[in-house]
C-alpha distance (Angstrom), angle and dihedral (degrees) to the residues before:
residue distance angle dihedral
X1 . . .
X2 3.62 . .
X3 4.08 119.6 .
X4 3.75 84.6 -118.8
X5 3.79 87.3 63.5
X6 3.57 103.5 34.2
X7 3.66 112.9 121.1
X8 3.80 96.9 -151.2
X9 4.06 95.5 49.4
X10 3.75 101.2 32.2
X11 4.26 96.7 103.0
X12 4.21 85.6 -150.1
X13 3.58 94.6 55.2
X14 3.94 107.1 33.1
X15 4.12 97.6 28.0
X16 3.83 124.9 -156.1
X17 3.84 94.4 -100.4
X18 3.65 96.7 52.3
X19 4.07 82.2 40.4
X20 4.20 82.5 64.6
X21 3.63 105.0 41.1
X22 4.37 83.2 60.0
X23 3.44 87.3 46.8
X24 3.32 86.3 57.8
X25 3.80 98.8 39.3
X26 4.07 82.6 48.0
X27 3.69 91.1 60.1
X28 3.95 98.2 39.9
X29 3.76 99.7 45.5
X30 3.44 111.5 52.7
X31 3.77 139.1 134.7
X32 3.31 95.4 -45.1
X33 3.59 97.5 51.3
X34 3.92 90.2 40.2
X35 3.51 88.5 56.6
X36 3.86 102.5 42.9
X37 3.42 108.3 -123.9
X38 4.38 94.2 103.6
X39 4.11 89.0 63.5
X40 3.62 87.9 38.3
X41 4.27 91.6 55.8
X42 3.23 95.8 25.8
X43 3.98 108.2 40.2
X44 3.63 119.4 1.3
X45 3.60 101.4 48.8
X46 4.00 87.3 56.6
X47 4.25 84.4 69.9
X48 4.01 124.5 -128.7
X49 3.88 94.4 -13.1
X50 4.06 87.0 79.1
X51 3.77 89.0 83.0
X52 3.50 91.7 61.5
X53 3.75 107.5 35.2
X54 3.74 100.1 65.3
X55 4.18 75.2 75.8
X56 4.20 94.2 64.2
X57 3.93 91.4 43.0
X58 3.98 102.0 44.4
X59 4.00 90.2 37.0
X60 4.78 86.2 48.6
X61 3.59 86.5 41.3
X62 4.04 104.5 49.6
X63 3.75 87.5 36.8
X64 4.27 99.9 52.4
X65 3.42 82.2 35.7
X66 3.60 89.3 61.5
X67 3.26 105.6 45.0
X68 3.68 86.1 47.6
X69 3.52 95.3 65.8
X70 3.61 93.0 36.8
X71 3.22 92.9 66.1
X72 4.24 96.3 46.8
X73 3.54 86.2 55.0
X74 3.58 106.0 55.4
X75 3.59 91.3 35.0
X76 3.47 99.6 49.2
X77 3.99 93.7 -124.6
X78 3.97 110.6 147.3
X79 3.31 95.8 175.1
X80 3.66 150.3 48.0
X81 3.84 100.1 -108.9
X82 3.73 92.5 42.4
X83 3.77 94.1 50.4
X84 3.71 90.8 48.2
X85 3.41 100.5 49.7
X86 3.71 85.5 43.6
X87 3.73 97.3 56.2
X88 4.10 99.7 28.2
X89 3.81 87.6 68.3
X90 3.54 114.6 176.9
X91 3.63 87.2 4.0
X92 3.57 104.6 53.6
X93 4.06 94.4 107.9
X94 3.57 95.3 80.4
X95 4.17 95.6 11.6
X96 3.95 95.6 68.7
X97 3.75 98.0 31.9
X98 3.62 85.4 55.3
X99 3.66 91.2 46.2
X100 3.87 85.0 51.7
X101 3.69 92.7 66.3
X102 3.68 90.1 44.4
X103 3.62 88.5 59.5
X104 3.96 92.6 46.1
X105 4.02 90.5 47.4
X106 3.79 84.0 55.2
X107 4.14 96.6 47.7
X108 4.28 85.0 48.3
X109 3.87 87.8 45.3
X110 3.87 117.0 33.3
X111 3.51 100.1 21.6
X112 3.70 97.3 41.2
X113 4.32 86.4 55.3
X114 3.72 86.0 47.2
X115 3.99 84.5 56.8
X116 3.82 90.7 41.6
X117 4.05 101.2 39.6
X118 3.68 89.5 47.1
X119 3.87 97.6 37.2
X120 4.10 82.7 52.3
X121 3.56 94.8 55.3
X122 3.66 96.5 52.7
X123 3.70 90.7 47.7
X124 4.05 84.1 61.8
X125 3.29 100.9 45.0
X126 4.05 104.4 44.7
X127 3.70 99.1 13.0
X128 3.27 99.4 -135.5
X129 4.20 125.6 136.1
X130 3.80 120.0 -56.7
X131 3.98 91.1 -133.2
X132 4.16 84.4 55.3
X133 3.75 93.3 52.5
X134 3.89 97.1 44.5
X135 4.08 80.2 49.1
X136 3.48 95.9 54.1
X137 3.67 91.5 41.9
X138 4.09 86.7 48.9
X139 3.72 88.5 49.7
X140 4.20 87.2 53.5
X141 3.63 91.7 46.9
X142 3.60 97.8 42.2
X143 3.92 96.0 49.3
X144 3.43 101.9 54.7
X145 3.56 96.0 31.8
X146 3.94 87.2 62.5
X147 3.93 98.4 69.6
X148 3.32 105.3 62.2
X149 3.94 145.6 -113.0
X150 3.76 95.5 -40.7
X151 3.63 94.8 56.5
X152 3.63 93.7 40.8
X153 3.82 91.6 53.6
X154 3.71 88.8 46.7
X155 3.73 86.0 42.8
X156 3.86 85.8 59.4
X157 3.39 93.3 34.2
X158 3.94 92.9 67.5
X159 3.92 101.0 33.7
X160 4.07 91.5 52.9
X161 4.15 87.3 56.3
X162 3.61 83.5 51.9
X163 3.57 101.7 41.4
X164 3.98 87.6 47.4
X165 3.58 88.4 45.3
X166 4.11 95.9 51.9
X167 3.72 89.2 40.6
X168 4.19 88.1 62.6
X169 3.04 90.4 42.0
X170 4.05 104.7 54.0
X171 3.83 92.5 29.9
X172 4.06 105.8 43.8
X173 3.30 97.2 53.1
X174 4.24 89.4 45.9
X175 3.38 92.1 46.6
X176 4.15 99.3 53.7
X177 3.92 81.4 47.3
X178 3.28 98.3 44.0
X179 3.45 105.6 38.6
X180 3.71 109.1 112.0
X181 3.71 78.7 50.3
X182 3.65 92.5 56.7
X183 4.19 90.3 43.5
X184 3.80 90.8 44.2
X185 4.11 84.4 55.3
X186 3.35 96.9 47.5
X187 3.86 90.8 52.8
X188 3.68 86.2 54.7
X189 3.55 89.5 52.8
X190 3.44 100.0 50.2
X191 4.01 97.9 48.1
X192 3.80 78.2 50.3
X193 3.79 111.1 -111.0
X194 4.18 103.2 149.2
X195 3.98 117.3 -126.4
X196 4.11 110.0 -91.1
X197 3.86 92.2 -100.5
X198 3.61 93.5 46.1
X199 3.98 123.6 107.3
X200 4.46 93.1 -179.4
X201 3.27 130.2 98.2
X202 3.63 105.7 -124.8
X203 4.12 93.7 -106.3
X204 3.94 116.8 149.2
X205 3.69 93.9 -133.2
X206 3.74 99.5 54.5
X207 4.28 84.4 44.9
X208 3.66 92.1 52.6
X209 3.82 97.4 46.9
X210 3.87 87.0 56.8
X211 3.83 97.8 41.5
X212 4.18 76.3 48.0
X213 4.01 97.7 53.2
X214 3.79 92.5 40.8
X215 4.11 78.9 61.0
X216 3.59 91.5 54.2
X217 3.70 99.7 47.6
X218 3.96 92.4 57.9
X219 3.78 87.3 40.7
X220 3.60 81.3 77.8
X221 3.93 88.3 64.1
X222 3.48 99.5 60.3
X223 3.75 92.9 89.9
X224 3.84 90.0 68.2
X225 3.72 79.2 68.8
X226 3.57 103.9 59.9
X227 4.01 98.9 69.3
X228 3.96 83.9 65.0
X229 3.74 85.9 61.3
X230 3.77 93.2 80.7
X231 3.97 88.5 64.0
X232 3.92 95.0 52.2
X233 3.72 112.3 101.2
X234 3.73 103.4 -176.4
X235 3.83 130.8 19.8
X236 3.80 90.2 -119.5
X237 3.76 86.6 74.2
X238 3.99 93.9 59.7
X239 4.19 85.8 34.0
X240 4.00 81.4 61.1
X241 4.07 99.4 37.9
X242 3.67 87.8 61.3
X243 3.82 98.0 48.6
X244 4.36 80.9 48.6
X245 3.49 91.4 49.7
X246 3.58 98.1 51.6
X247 3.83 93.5 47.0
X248 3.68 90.3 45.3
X249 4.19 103.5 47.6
X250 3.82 83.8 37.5
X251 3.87 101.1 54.3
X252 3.77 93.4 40.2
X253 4.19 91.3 48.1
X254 3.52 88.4 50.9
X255 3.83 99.0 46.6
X256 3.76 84.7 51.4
X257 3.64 100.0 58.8
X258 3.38 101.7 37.4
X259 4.32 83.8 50.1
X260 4.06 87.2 44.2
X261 4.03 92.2 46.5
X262 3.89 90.7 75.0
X263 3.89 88.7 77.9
X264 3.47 101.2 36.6
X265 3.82 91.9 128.8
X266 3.51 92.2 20.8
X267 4.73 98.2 138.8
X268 4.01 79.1 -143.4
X269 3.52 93.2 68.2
X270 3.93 96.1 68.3
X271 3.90 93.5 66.7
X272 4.04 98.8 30.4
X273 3.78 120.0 110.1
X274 3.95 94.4 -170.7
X275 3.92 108.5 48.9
X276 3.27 85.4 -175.5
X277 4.15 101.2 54.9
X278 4.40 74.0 50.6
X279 3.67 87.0 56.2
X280 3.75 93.9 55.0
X281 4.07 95.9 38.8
X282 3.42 84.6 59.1
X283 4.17 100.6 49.2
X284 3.77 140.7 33.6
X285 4.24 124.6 -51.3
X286 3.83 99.4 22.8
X287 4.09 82.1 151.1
X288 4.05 93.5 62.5
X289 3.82 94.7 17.3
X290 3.97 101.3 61.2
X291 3.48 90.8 54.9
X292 3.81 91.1 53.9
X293 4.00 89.8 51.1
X294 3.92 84.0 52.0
X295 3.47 92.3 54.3
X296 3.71 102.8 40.0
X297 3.77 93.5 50.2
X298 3.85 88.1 55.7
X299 3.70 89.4 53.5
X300 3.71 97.2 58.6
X301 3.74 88.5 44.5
X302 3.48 90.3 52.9
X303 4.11 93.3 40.6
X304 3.47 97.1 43.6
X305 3.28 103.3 51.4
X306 4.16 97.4 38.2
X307 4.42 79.9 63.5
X308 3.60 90.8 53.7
X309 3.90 96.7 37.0
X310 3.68 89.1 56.5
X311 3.86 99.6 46.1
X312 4.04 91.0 64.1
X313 3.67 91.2 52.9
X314 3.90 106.9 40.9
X315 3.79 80.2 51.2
X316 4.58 84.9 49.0
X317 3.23 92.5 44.3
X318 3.79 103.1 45.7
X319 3.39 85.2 44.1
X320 3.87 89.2 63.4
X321 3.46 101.9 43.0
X322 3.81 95.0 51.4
X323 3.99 79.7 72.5
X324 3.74 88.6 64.3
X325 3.36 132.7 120.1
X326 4.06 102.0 -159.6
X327 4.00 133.8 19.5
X328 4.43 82.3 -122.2
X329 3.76 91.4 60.8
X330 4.09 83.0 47.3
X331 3.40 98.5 57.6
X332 3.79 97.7 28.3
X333 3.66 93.2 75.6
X334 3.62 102.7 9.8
X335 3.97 100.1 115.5
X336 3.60 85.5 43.6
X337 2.97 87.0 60.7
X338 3.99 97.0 39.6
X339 4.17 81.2 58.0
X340 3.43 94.3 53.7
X341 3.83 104.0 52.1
X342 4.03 86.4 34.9
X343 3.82 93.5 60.5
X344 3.61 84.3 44.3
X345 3.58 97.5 66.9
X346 3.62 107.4 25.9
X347 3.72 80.2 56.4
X348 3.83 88.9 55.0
X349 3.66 103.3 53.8
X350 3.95 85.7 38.8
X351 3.55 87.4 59.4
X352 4.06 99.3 48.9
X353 3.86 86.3 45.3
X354 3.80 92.1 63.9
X355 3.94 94.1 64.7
X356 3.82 85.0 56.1
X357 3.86 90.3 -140.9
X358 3.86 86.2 175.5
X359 4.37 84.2 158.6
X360 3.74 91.6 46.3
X361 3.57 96.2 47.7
X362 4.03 91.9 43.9
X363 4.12 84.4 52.9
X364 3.60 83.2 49.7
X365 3.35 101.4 70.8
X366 3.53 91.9 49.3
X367 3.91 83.8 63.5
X368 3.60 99.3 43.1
X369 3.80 92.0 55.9
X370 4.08 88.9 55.5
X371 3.70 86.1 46.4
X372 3.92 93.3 49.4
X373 3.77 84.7 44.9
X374 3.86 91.7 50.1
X375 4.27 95.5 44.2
X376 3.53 97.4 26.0
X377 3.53 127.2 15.4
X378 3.81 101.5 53.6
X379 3.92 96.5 34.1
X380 4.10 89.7 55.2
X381 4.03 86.3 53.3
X382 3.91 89.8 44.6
X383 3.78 90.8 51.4
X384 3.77 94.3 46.2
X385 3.93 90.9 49.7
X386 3.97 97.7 40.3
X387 3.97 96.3 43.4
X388 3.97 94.6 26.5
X389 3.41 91.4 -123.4
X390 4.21 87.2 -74.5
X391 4.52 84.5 129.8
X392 3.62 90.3 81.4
C-alpha cells in the first residue's frame, strides 16, 4: 500500500490528535499490560473496586497529560529538560536534575521489562537464545526510534490499531464464552472473597491507593509526549488528544478486566507468568489465540519502550544543537547525532534486560511512581494553584 494510501500516515485520515492519544496508549499499555499481569497487580487483586478504578487512573492520566502538553506547546518546550526548567522556575536546579533521574529510573525499569517481556516471549515461541531475542527486539526499537517524532508517532500510530485490534480479538470471543465465569467472579467479588493470587482484603482505600500509584508511575511517561508538541498547530488538537486518550486507555482497561475476571479463582493463576495465555487455556481458540497474545505482548514491548527511548534523546540532542551556531550545522549532523544518543539508550535498557532482574524491575516501579509523585505529580498541582492554571 502506497504512503499516500496508508491509513496510519495519511494526516486526513489518522489526524495529529488521534496520532497523540496512541502515543499515549503506546506508552501506557505495554508488555505488561499485553500480558496481564499490570491489571492483575494493580486492579484485580484489590477485589470488586477494579471495575471502577480504571475511571480515577484514565480520567489523572488524560488530564496531567494534558496539561503537560499544554504547557510544551505554548511554551515552546519540546523536550523534557526544556519543559522542566521551564516550569521549575526558580527551582529548577535541583527540580529538573531530579526529574533527570526520574527519567533514567524509568529507562532501567520500563524499558528494560519491555526488553525482557518481549525478549521472553520470543524465547518461547522460536526457542532460540534470550540475548538473540532482546537483540532483535533492540534492533526494532533502535530502528524506528532513530527517525524521529514523526515516525515514532506513526510508529505508535500503527501498533495501537493493532494492539486494539488483537485485544478484540483475544478478549471478545473469551468474554461471550466466559461470561458466566466472569458474572460468577464478580459475585465473588462483591460478597468479598479476594481473587486466588490475592493477599488484600478487598477495602476501597487500599484499592484506590494502588489504582493511584499505577497513575504515578505512567505519569513519568508523559514527557515522551512533549517532543510531539512541536507538530501541534492549535490547542484544540491537544484539547482533543486528551478526550482520545481517555476513551482509548479506558475502553481497553476495561475490556481487560472484565476478559481477565473469568479466572479470577482459576488454582492456575498462582504459578502463571502470562494471565493472559491463562485466560485463553481456559476459553475457546487457544490454537490461533496464543499466538496473538505472543504477538501483542511483543508489540507493547516494542511500543513502549520506542516512546521512552526517544524522550532521552530528543531531550540529548536538543540539548546539543542549542550549542549551535547555524540551523546548517543542525541539520548537517543531526541524525548523526540522533544515531548516536539512540544506540546509547537502546543499548542501556538492552543491557539491564540481560540480568533478568524481573524482581528488581517489578520493585522499580514502585519507585518510579514515588519519583513521578516527587518531580511531577505535586509540582503540576503547585503550578496549577500558584499560576491558576493562566500558563497554558
Amino acid at each position: 500500500m502506497s504512503e499516500k494510501k496508508s491509513l496510519l500516515v495519511d494526516k486526513s485520515k489518522m489526524p495529529l490528535a488521534m496520532g497523540l492519544a496512541f502515543v499515549a496508549f503506546t506508552t501506557q499499555f505495554g508488555g505488561g499490560f499485553a500480558s496481564g499481569a499490570q491489571i492483575y497487580q494493580y486492579f484485580i487483586n484489590y477485589g470488586i473496586w477494579c471495575l471502577i478504578l480504571p475511571l480515577v487512573t484514565q480520567g489523572l492520566y488524560a488530564l496531567f497529560f494534558w496539561y503537560g502538553m499544554r504547557y510544551a506547546y505554548k511554551h515552546k518546550t519540546y523536550d523534557y529538560r526544556s519543559f522542566s526548567d521551564s516550569m521549575y522556575g526558580k527551582t529548577r536546579h535541583v527540580m529538573s536534575n531530579l526529574y533527570e533521574i526520574c527519567y533514567l529510573i524509568m529507562i532501567g525499569t520500563a524499558s528494560a521489562a519491555a526488553f525482557a517481556t518481549g525478549g521472553s516471549t520470543l524465547q518461547t515461541l522460536f526457542g532460540i537464545p534470550y540475548w538473540v531475542c532482546t537483540l532483535i527486539i533492540a534492533a526494532f526499537i533502535f530502528f524506528i526510534a532513530l527517525y524521529g517524532t514523526n515516525v515514532v508517532r506513526k510508529c505508535a500510530s500503527t501498533l495501537s490499531v493493532l494492539i486494539i485490534i488483537g485485544l478484540v480479538l483475544v478478549l471478545v470471543p473469551n468474554i461471550i464464552a466466559q461470561w458466566g465465569d466472569i458474572t460468577a467472579s464478580i459475585g465473588r467479588m462483591t460478597s468479598g472473597e479476594m481473587p486466588v493470587i490475592s493477599s488484600e482484603t478487598g477495602a476501597f482505600g487500599p484499592a484506590l491507593w494502588s489504582a493511584v500509584l499505577y497513575f504515578f508511575f505512567q505519569l513519568a511517561s508523559v514527557s515522551v509526549m512533549y517532543q510531539h508538541m512541536e507538530d501541534v498547530t492549535d490547542v484544540k488538537q491537544i484539547n482533543k488528544a486528551a478526550i482520545w486518550m481517555f476513551i482509548c486507555n479506558f475502553l481497553a482497561m476495561e475490556l481487560s478486566i472484565f476478559g481477565l475476571l473469568a479466572i479470577a479463582y482459576v488454582a492456575d493463576l498462582a504459578t502463571a507468568s502470562v494471565p493472559m495465555l491463562v485466560l485463553v487455556q481456559n476459553g475457546v481458540g487457544a490454537g490461533v489465540l496464543t499466538p496473538i497474545i505472543s504477538i501483542l505482548i511483543i508489540l507493547g514491548a516494542i511500543s513502549t519502550a520506542v516512546n521512552m527511548i526517544s524522550g532521552i534523546v530528543t531531550r540529548c540532542v536538543n540539548a546539543m544543537e542549542r550549542r549551535m551556531d547555524s540551523k546548517e550545522k543542525k541539520a548537517k549532523g543531526h541524525l548523526a547525532r540522533n544515531a548516536v544518543f539512540t544506540a546509547i539508550f537502546t543499548f542501556l535498557a538492552f543491557a539491564i534486560a540481560q540480568f533478568g532482574l524481573m524482581t528488581v524491575v517489578k520493585k522499580g516501579y514502585a519507585y518510579l511512581g514515588y519519583a513521578a509523585l516527587i518531580t511531577l505529580f505535586i509540582p503540576f498541582v503547585v503550578h496549577v494553584i500558584g499560576t491558576k492554571g493562566k500558563e497554558i
